[in-house]
Each structure stands twice: as C-alpha cells, then as structure tokens.
C-alpha positions as CSV (number, residue, x, y, z in Angstrom):
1,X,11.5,12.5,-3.8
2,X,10.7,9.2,-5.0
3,X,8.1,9.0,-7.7
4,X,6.6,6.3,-9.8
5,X,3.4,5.1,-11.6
6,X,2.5,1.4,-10.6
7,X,0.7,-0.1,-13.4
8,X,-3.0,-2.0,-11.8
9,X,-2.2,-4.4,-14.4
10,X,1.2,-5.7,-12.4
11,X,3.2,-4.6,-15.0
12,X,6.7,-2.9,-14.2
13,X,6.6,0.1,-12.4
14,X,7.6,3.6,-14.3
15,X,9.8,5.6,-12.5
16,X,9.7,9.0,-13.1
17,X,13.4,10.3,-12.8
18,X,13.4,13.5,-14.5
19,X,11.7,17.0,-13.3
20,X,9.4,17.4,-16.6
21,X,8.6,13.7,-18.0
22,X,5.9,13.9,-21.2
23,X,3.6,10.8,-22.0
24,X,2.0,9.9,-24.9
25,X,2.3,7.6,-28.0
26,X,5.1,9.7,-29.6
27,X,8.6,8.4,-30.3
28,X,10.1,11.9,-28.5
29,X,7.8,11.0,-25.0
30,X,9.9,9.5,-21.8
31,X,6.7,7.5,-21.3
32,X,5.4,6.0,-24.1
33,X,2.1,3.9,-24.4
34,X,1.7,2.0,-27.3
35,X,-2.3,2.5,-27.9
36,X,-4.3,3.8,-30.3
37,X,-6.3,5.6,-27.5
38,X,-3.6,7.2,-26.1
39,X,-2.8,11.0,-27.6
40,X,0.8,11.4,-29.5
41,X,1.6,13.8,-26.5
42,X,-1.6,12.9,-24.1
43,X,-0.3,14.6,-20.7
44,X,3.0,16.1,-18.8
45,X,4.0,15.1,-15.4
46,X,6.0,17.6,-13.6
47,X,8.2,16.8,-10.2
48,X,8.5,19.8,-8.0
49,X,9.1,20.7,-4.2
50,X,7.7,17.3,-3.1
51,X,4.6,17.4,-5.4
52,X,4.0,15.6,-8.6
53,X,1.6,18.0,-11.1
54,X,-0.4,16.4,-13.9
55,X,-1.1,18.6,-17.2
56,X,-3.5,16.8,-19.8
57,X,-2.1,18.4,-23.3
58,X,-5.7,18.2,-24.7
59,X,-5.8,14.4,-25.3
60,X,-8.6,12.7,-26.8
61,X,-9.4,10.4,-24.2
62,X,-8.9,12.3,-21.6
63,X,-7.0,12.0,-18.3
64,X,-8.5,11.1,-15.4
65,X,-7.5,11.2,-11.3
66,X,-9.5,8.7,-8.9
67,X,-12.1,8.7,-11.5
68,X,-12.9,12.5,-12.3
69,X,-11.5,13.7,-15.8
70,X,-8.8,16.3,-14.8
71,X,-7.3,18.8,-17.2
72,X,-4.8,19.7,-14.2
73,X,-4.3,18.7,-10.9
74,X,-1.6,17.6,-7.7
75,X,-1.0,14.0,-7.5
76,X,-0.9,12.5,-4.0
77,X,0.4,9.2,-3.1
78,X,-2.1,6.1,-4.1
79,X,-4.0,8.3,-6.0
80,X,-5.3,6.4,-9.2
81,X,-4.1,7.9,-12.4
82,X,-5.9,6.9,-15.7
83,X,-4.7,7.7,-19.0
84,X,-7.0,6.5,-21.4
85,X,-7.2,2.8,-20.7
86,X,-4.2,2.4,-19.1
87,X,-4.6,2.8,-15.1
88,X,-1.6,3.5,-12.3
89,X,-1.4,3.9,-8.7
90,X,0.7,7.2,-7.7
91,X,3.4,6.7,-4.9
92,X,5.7,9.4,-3.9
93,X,7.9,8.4,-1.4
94,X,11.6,9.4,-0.1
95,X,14.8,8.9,-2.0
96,X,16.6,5.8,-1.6
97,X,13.9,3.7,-1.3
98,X,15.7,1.2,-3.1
99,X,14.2,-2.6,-3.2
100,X,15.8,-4.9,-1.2
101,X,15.6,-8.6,-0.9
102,X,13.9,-10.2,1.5
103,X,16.9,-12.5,2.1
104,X,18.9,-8.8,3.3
105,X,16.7,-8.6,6.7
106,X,15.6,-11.9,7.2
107,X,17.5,-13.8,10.1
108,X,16.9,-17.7,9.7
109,X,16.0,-19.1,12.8
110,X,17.2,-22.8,14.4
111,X,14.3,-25.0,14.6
112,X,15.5,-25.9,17.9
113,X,15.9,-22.7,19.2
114,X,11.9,-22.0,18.1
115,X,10.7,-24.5,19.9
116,X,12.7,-23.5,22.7
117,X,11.3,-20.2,22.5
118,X,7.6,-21.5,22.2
119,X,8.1,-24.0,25.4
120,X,9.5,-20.9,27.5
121,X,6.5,-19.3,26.1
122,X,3.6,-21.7,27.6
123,X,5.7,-22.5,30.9
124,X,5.3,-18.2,31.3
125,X,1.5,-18.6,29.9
126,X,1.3,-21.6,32.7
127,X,3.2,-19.6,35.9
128,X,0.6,-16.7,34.5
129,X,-2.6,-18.5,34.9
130,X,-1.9,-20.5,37.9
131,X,-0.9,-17.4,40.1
132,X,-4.0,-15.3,39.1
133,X,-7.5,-15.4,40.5
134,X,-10.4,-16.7,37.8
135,X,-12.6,-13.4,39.2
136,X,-12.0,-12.0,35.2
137,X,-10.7,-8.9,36.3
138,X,-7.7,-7.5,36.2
139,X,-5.2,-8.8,38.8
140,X,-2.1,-7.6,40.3
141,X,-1.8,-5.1,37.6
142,X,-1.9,-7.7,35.0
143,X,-4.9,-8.2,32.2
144,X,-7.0,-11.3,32.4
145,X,-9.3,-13.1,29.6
146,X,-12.8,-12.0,29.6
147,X,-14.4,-14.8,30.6
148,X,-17.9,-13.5,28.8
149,X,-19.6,-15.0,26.1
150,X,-18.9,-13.5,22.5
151,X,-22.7,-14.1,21.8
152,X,-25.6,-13.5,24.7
153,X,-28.4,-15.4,24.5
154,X,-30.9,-12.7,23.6
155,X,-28.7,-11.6,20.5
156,X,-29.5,-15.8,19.5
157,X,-32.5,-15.4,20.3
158,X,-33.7,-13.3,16.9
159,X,-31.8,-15.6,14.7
160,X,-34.4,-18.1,15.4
C-alpha cells in the first residue's frame, strides 16, 4: 500500500515508506515540522494491513481529522489530516503507483489526420440527420435531439 500526506499548501508530498513513521519537531522524527506549534514528538502514523492509524502522543495543539480533534483514529483516503497548522490530504493507494510523464501515454496526433477525423465525423453527423424523420423520437433504433425548449414559457413567466 501506497501512502502519503499531500500538503494543502502544494508543497511536496511526504511519503510514508516505513510501517511506524513518528512526526514532530524532534531531530529523531521521520517527519519533521519546523514550527513552534508543532510537539517535539506531536503524533505516530502506523501502516498496517491496508490501513493507515493515527496516534496523537499528547501534543499541545492537538491533532485533528476532517476537522474533529482526534487522539486516535483510521485514516481513509482524502481524509484531511491537521497537525497543528500544518494541513494534508490522506491518499492510500496501491503500490507502484509511480508518476509518470505525461509525454509516456500521450500519442501526438498529425494535424492532417484530425481534420480528417473531424470531416468523417460531420459527413456521419450529415448521412445521420438526413436519413431520420424530424418526429423527435427515437428512430430506427437510433436517439434523436429533443427538439423541446430548455425553458417553457410559464417557467419565464415568474422572472418577470
């Protein structure tokens, strides 16, 4: 399982790689936040059979999931996570879910063959309209555009 803490702020995501990860101000913590509001060791976070457990070690400020001060609790994916001022959104996820460029599964398209596409698109949208009926309903098992009005004149009639 995947695990990480993504900082509201836009800063860098923490990953949390080992089973037992403590937070705090503390030079010994794996995570450590440089505040005055945040305890030497403020909290534990604890990786286990898919779940990520939250343990406040008796903080000053306090922890706090989706708002409510916790002194325990199960983190689930985009839960919010607030340890005193600082404020993450959870995500558990499956392993490997390495980033990837968007250049590794993006196919570049010939400008000539997209407007090839889109004229093959209207001739279709064309055959389409000329061979069906303009009753609105459905035709020869194909959908047709509701020809109805997206406002009657009643619902006009209070805005007035």
């Amino acid at each position: 399982m995947r695990a990480q803490l993504l900082p509201l702020d836009g800063s860098a995501p923490i990953n949390i790689t080992k089973d037992l990860v403590l937070i705090g101000r503390k030079e010994e913590c794996d995570v450590r936040l440089e505040h005055k509001s945040v305890s030497k060791m403020h909290c534990v976070l604890v990786k286990t059979d898919g779940l990520l457990l939250l343990r406040d070690l008796g903080s000053t400020n306090g922890t706090r999931v989706n708002g409510t001060r916790v002194r325990r609790a199960a983190l689930l994916p985009n839960d919010q996570l607030s340890i005193a001022h600082y404020r993450f959104r959870v995500y558990l996820g499956p392993d490997g879910a390495e980033e990837i460029s968007a250049n590794e599964h993006t196919q570049q398209l010939n400008p000539v063959e997209v407007a090839e596409l889109m004229r093959q698109g209207r001739d279709r949208h064309d055959k389409k309209k000329d061979e069906n009926s303009d009753d609105g309903q459905k035709a020869e098992g194909r959908l047709r555009h509701n020809q109805l009005p997206d406002v009657y004149p009643d619902d006009c009639a209070h805005l007035s």
